[in-house]
N, C-alpha and C positions, 0 to 999 in steps of 0.2 A: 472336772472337765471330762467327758466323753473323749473313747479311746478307739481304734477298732476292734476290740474286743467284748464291746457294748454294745453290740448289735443284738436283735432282738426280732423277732416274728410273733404274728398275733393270728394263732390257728384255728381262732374261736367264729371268724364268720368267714361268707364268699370271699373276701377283697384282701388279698394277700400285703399286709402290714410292712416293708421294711422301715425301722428306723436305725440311726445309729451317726455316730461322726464319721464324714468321708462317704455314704452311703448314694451320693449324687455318683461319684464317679461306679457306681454300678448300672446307672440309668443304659449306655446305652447295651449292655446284657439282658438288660428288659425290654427293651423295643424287639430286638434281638428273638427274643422268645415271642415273640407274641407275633412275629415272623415279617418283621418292618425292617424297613433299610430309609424310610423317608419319614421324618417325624413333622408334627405342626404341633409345636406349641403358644396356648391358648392363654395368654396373660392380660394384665392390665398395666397402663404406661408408668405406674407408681410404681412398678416391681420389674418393669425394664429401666428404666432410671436408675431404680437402686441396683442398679448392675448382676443383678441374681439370672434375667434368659444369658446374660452373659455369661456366666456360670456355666450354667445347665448347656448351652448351643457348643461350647467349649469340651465339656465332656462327652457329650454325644460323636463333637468332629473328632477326639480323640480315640473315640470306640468307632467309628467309620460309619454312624448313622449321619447321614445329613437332615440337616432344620430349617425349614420356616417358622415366622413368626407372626402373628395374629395377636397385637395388642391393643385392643381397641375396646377389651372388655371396660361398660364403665360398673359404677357401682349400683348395686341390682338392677342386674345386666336383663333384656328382654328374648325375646324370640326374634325381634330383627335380626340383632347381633349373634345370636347362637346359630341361625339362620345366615348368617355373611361368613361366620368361622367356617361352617360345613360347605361352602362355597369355595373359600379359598383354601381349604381341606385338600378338594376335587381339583381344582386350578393349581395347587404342589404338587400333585399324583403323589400325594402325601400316604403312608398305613399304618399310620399309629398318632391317636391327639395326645399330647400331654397337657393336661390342665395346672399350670403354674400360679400359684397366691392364695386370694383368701376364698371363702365361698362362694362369692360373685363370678372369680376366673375358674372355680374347680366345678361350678353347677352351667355355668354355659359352655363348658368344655364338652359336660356330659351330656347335656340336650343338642348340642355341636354334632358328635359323633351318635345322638337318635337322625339327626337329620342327614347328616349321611348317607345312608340304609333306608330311609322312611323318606321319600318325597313327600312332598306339602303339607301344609302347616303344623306346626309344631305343637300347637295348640290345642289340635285335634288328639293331641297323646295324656290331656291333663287329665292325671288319674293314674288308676292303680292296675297294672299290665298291660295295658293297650296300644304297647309297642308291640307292631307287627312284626319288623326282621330284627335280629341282631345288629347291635351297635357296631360304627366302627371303634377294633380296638383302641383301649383307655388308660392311661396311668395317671395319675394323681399326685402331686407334689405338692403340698400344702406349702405357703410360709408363713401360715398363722395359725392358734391354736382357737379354737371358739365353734363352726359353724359343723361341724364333721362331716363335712361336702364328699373327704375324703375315702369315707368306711357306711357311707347311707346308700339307698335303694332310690334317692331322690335329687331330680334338679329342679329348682326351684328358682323361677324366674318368670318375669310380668310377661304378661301375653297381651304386646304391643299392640292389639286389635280393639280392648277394651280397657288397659290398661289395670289386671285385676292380675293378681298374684298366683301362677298353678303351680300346683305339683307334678312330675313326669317323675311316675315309680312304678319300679318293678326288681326284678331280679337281672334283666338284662339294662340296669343304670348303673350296678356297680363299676368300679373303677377296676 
């Protein structure tokens, strides 16, 4: 069993790694830093059911960040809905998205927070740097091991206009 003593950092890329048992209740030291006092976290309704934004909106109130929630990510989520998070982003006067779940909620988190910063279509970013501003800030909370949505340069979600699969990467998609 993992202890807090088991905590660990990975300072081999851009995307600062914490893991470790207890390591949620540092979440809201991280919004914190990244200079947020209003978080939107970006889930799907499988991983609010299982009681986990419950969790995380719980430690955030306890560090004095307040939370919305945006769960409505479905499973290979598109540009509509990356495009509805970064809406209701703007509508929380929200500065910091957290992306909660598997690769579905942690890559329209991070196309969420291109659209942000980047009005219109999301679509128009599929490829490799051609995000114009900086995202809004991002943290990344996986609850699955598999897609590494978490530590990649890439979101990766259908582009509801023709219904074909892009990539939005760069250096400015890390988490």
């Amino acid at each position: 069993m993992l202890n807090s003593d088991d905590r660990f950092t990975f300072p081999a890329i851009r995307t600062e790694i914490a893991f470790g048992y207890g390591i949620i209740d540092e979440l809201p030291e991280r919004v914190k830093q990244l200079g947020g006092a209003r978080a939107l976290i970006v889930t799907d309704a499988g991983v609010a059911k299982a009681g986990v934004v419950d969790r995380v909106r719980n430690a955030l109130s306890s560090g004095g960040v307040a939370a919305e929630v945006f769960d409505e990510v479905p499973q290979d989520s598109g540009t509509a809905v990356a495009e509805a998070a970064a809406r209701r982003f703007t509508e929380a006067d929200a500065d910091v998205i957290i992306g909660l779940g598997g690769g579905s909620s942690l890559d329209t988190a991070k196309a969420a927070a291109v659209a942000v910063t980047n009005p219109g279509s999301l679509a128009r970013f599929a490829g490799l740097n051609k995000i114009e501003n900086e995202p809004a800030p991002l943290i990344a909370v996986p609850t699955t091991s598999g897609t590494g949505s978490e530590v990649s340069y890439w979101a990766a979600i259908t582009n509801d206009d023709d219904a074909v699969k892009i990539g939005i990467g760069g250096d400015y998609v890390f988490p």
